[in-house]
KOLLO-981451 format. One record per residue: z, x negated, y negated of N, C-alpha, C in turn. Coordinates in steps of 0.1 Angstrom, whole numbers, plus 5000, padded with zeros to 4 digits. Layout:
residues N
ZXYZXYZXY;...
This chain:
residues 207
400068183760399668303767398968403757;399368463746399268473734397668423733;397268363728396368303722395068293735;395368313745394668363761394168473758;395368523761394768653757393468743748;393968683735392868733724391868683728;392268553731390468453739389768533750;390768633758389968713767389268823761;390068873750389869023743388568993736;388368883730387168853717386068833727;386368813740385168733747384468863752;385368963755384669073760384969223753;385169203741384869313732384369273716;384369143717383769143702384969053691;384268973681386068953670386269043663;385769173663386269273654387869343660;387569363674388969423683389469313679;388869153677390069073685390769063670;390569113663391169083644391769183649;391569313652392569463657393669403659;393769293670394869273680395869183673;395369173661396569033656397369093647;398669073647399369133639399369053627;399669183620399769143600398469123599;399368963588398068893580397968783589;398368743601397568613611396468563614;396268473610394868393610394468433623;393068413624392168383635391768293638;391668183648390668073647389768083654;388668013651387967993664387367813667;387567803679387067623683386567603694;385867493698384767503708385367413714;385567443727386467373744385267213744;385767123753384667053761383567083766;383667173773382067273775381367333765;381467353754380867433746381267543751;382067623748382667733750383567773737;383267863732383967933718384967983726;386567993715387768053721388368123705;388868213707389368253695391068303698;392068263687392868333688393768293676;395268313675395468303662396468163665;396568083677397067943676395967873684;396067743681394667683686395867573695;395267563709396467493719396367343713;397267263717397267133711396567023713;395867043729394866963732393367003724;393267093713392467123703392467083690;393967083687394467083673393567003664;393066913672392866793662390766833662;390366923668388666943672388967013656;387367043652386967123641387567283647;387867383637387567513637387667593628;387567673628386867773615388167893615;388267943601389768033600388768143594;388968283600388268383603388968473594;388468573584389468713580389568813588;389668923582390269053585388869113593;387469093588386369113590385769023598;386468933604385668853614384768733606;384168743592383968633586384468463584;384368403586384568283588384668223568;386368213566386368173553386868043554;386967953560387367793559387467743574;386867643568386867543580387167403581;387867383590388967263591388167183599;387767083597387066983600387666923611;387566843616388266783634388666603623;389866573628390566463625389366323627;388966273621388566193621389666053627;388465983639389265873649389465733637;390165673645390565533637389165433632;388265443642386965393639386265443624;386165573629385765653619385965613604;387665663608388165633593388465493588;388065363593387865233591386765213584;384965263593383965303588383565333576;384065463567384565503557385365463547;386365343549386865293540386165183539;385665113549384564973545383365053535;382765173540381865223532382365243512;383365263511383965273503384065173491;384065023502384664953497383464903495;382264893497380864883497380364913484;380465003485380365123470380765063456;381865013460382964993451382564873443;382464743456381764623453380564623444;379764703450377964773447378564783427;379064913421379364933414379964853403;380664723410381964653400380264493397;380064483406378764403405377564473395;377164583393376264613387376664613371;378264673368379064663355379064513352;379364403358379064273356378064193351;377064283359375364223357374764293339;375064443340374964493328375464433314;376864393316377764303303377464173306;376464103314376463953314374964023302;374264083306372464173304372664153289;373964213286374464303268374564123260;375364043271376063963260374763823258;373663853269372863773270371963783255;371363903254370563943244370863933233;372563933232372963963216373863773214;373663713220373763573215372463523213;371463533220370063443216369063563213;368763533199367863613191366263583200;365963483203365063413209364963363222;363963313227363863213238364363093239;363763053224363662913219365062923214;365762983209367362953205368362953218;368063013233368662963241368562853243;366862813247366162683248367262573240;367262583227367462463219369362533222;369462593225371462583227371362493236;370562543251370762403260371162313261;369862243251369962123248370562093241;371662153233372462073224373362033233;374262143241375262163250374862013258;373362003264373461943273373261793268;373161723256372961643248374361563250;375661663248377361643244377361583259;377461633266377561623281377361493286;376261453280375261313285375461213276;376461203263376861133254378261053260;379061243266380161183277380261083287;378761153294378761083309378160953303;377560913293377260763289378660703287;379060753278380660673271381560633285;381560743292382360723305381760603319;380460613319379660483325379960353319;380160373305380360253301381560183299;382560253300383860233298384460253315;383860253327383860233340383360103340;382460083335381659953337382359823331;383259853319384059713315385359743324;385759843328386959793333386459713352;385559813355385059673367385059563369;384259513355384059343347385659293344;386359393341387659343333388359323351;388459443361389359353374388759223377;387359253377386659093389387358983379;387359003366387458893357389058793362;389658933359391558923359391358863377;390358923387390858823400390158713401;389158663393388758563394389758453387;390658483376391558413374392958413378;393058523387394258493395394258403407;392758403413392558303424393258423439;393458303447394358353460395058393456;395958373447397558353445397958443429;397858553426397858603414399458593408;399758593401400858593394401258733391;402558773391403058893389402458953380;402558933365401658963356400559023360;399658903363398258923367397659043375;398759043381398959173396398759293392;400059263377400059433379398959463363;398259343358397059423350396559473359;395859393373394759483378395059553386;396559593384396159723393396559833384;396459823369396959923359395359933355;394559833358393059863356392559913367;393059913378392960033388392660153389;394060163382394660303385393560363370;393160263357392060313350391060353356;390660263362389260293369388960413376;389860453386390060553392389860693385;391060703373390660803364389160783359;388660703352387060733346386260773360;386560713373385760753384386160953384;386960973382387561143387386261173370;386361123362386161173353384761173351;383861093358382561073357382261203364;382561223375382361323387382161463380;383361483373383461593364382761643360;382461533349381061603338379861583343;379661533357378661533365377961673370;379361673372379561823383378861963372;379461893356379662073345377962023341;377661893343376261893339375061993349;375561973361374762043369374462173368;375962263367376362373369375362433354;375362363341375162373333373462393331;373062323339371362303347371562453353;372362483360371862603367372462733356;372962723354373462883342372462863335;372062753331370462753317369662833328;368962793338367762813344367562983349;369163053353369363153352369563223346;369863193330370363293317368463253316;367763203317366363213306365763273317;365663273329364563353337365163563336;366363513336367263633334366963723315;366663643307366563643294364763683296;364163603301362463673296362063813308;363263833318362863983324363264073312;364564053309364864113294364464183289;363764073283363164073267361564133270;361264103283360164173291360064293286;360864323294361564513298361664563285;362464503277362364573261361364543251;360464463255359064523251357464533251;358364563263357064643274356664773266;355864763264354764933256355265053264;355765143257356065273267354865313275;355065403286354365443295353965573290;
């Protein structure tokens, strides 16, 4: 009733009476209804609490303002944004220390160039040794079933299936260095296009 009141007093005399009418040091508020309608008094009702309003002095000045509670949408909105930012930020520090450590390992073009190829030289020595050491144990089961016939012998049995279970590993293992060969094709193709923007950019003529 309180807080009516002053809302009546400020509406039709001004906020200077309506500061008159508050005792002490009691804040003023003022907040805007559903209609757009200004209310002022020194408690804001509860179906308000949560809108923006403004805390008024002695002089009717408006010295802080309390912003309206932001909804659950809102504040979801804002932490995705955040987390945007954040991403944005943690990606560009990544890109900059991949930038730093790119430059200061290859003096040159041609010294990434020829790292490549050494890297990718080892790789292909692997996947040879490993093709070929796939390829006798193949020769070595057909061999071991062609002399077991229908009818293998215990022995016989469990060579080929211990050249099996070989085979199998060199198979996981061909795959592998298959796999680091590729990957290795792509980190080259992207450290050197990434390396001559670079080396571009640092020596490019000033403007």
């Amino acid at each position: 009733m309180k807080s009516s009141l002053i809302t009546l007093l400020c509406l039709s005399t001004g906020v200077g009476l309506c500061l008159a009418a508050l005792p002490g040091q009691a804040e003023l508020f003022r907040w805007v209804d559903e209609n757009g309608v200004a209310h002022y008094g020194d408690r804001i009702p509860p179906q308000y609490s949560k809108q923006r309003r403004e805390v008024m002095n002695e002089r009717g000045y408006v010295v802080n303002v309390k912003e309206r509670e932001r909804t659950e949408a809102e504040l979801s909105a804002i932490a995705e944004q955040k987390r945007l930012e954040q991403a944005r930020a943690a990606e560009a520090a990544q890109q900059a220390q991949y930038d730093r450590s790119l430059t200061a390992t290859y003096e040159s073009l041609a010294q990434l160039d020829s790292a490549y190829e050494d890297r990718l030289a080892i790789i292909d020595a692997k996947i040879n040794t490993t093709e070929k050491a796939e390829n006798d144990l193949l020769l070595g089961v057909a061999d071991l079933r062609k002399r077991a016939g229908d009818s293998p012998s215990a022995g016989l049995q469990r060579r080929i299936d211990e050249k099996k279970v070989q085979l199998r590993e060199q198979g996981n293992l061909l795959r592998r260095l298959k796999s680091t060969r590729t990957e290795l094709a792509q980190r080259y193709n992207k450290d050197r296009a990434r390396y001559i923007t670079l080396t571009a950019q640092r020596d490019a003529p000033p403007r």
